[in-house]
SEMARMI-454209 format. One record per residue (C-alpha): x, y, z; residue number from 1; residue in three letters. Coordinates in steps of 0.001 Angstrom, whole numbers. Example, Ala and Ser with C-alpha at 12.3 -4.5 7.8 and 13.67 -1.06 7.14 Angstrom:
SEMARMI-454209
{{12300,-4500,7800},1,'Ala'}
{{13670,-1060,7140},2,'Ser'}
***
This chain:
SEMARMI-454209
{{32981,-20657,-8447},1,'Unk'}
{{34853,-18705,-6010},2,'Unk'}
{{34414,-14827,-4957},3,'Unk'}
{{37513,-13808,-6955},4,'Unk'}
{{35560,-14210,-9754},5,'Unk'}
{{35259,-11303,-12481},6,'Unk'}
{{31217,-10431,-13233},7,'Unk'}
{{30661,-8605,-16424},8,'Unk'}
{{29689,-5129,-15358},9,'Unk'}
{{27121,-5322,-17442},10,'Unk'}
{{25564,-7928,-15443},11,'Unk'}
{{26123,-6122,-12529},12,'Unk'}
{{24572,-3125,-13528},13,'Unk'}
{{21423,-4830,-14643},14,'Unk'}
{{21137,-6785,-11624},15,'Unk'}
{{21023,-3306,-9583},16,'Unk'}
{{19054,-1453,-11598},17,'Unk'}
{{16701,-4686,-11782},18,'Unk'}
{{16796,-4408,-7655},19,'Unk'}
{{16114,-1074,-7887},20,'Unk'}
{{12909,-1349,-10155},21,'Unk'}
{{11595,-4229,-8088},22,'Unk'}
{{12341,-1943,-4898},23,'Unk'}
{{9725,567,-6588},24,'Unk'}
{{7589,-1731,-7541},25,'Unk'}
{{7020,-3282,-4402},26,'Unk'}
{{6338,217,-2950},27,'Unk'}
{{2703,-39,-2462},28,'Unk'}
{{3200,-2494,27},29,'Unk'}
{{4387,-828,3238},30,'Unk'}
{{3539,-27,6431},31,'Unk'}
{{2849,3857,7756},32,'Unk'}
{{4746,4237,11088},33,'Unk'}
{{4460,7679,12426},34,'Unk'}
{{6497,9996,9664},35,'Unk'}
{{8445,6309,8269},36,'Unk'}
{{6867,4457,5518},37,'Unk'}
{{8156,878,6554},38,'Unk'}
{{8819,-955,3473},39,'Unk'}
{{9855,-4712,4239},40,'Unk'}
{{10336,-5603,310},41,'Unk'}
{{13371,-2736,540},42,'Unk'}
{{15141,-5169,3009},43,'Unk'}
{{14832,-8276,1427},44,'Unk'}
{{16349,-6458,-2071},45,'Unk'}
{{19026,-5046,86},46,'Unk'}
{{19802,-8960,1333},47,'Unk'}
{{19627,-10122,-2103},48,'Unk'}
{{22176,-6935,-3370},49,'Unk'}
{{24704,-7387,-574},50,'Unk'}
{{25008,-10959,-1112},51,'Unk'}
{{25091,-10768,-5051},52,'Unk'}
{{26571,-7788,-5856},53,'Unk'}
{{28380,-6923,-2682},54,'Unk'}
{{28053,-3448,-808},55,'Unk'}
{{28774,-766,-3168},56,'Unk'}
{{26091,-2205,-5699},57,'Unk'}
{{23956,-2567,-2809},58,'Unk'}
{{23829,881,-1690},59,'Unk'}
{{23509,2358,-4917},60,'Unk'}
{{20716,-139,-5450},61,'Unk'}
{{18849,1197,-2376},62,'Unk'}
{{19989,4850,-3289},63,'Unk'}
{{18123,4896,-6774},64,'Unk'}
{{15243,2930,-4788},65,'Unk'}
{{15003,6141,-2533},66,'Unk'}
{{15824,8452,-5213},67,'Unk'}
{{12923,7106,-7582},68,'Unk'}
{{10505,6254,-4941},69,'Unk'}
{{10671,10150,-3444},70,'Unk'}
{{10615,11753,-6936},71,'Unk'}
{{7052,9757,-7848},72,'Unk'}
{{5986,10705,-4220},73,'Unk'}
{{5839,6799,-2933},74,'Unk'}
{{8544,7523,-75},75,'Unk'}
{{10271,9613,2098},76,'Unk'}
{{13518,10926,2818},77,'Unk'}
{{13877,8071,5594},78,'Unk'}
{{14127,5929,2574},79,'Unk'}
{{18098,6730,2286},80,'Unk'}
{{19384,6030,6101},81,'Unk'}
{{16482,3252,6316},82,'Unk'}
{{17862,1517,3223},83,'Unk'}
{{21286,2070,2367},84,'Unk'}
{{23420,943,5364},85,'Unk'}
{{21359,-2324,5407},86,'Unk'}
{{22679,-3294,1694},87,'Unk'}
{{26244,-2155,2857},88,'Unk'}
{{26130,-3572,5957},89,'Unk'}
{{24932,-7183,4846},90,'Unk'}
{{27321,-6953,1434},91,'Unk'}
{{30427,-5760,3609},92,'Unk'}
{{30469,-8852,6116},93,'Unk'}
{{29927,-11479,3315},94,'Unk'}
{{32101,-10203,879},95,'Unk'}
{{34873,-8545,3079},96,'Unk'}
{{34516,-10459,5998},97,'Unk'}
{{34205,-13757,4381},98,'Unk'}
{{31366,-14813,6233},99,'Unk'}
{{29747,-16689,3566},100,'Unk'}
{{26236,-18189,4959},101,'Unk'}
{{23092,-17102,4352},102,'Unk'}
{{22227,-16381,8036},103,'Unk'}
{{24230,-12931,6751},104,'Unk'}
{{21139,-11791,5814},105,'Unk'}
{{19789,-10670,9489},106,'Unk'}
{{23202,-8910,9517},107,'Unk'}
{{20723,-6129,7293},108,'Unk'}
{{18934,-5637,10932},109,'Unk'}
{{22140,-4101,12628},110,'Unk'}
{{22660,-1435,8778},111,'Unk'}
{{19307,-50,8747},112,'Unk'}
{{18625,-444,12552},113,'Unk'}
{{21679,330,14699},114,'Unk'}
{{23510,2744,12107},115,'Unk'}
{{20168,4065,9946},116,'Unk'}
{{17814,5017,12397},117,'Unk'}
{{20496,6445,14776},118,'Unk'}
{{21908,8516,11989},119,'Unk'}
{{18110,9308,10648},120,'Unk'}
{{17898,10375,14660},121,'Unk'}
{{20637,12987,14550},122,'Unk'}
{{20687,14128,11250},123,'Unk'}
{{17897,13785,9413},124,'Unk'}
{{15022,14121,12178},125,'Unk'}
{{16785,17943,12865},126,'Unk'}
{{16942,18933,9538},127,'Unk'}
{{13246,18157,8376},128,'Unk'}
{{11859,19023,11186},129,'Unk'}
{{9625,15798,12242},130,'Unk'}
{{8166,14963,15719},131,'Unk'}
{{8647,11646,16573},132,'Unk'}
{{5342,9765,18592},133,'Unk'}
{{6473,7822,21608},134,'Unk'}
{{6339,4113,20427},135,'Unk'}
{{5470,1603,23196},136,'Unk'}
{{5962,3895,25756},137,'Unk'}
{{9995,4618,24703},138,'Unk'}
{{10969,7950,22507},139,'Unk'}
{{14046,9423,20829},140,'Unk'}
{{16188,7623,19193},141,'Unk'}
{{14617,4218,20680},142,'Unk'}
{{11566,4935,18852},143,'Unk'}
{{12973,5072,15830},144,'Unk'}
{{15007,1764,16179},145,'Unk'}
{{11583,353,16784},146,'Unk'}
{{9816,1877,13825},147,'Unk'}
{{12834,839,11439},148,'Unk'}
{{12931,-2695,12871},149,'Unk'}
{{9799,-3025,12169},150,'Unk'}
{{10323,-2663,8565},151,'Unk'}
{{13362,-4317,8468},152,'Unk'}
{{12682,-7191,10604},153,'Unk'}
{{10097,-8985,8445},154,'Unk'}
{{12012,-7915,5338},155,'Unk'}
{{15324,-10303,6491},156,'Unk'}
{{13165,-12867,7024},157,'Unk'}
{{11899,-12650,3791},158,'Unk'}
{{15104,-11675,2267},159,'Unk'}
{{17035,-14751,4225},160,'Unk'}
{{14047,-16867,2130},161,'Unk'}
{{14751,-15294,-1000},162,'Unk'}
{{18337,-16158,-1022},163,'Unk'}
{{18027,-19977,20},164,'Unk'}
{{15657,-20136,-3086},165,'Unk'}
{{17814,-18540,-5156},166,'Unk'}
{{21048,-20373,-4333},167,'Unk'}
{{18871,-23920,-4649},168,'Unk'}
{{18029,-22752,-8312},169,'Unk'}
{{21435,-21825,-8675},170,'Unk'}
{{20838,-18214,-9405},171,'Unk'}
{{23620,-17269,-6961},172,'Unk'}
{{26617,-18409,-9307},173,'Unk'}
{{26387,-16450,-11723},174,'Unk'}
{{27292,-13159,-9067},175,'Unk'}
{{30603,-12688,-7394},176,'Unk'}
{{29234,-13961,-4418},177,'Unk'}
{{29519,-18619,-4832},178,'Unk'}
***
């Protein structure tokens, strides 16, 4: 199959709102950093989403994530830089780019890590107020990098996984993305 190929919107639809639900969830399982809530699962959908459905579907995946996790009080509003730029990121390179290898998936890392946290850091950090604790000795907008990369470092890993399984059971082909 090749990436020209047309996906029933339908299918696409489902497969991001199915993200999404997963995305919520797997909320339980995260790790409190500071004022983040580091949730690994998020970056392994995000992999899964860019790859699949490429990286509009893979934003909006992460956006209703955030949007559903805040309103039943699981996350926080670091949920939207932390998780959407990942899913774009990751979707934009192996769709637009052509890069088509798994190995895309730590491409997630740079989204939520480089771009996130430093717009998190200048943005959103102002506007609600939070203090940042010194991580490691470093602050600012290093800190943050840290505390995101600890979320989303684990969660490529697990998302990279994820995907090999998924193209060896031949999931993959039925998405855009084979």
């Amino acid at each position: 199959m090749t990436a020209t190929k047309k996906v029933p919107l339908t299918r696409m639809i489902a497969m991001t709102v199915g993200l999404a639900g997963l995305g919520v969830a797997l909320s339980p399982f995260f790790i409190p950093i500071g004022p983040i809530k580091a949730y690994p699962f998020q970056h392994m959908i995000n992999i899964i989403a860019g790859i699949l459905l490429g990286p509009f579907w893979a934003a909006g995946a992460a956006a209703l994530t955030g949007i559903l996790r805040n309103m039943l009080g699981l996350g926080t509003l670091f949920a939207f830089p932390g998780g959407i730029p990942g899913g774009f990121v990751v979707g934009l390179i192996y769709h637009y780019l052509r890069v088509k290898r798994d190995v895309i998936a730590f491409t997630e890392n740079i989204g939520t890590t480089v771009i996130g946290a430093t717009l998190a850091y200048y943005l959103l950090v102002p506007a609600i107020g939070v203090t940042l604790p010194p991580i490691m000795g470093v602050s600012g907008v290093w800190a943050l990098w840290i505390m995101f990369e600890v979320s989303c470092g684990p969660g490529a890993v697990i998302g990279y996984l994820v995907i090999k399984a998924l193209r060896k059971a031949g999931i993959t082909e039925y998405f855009a993305s084979d």
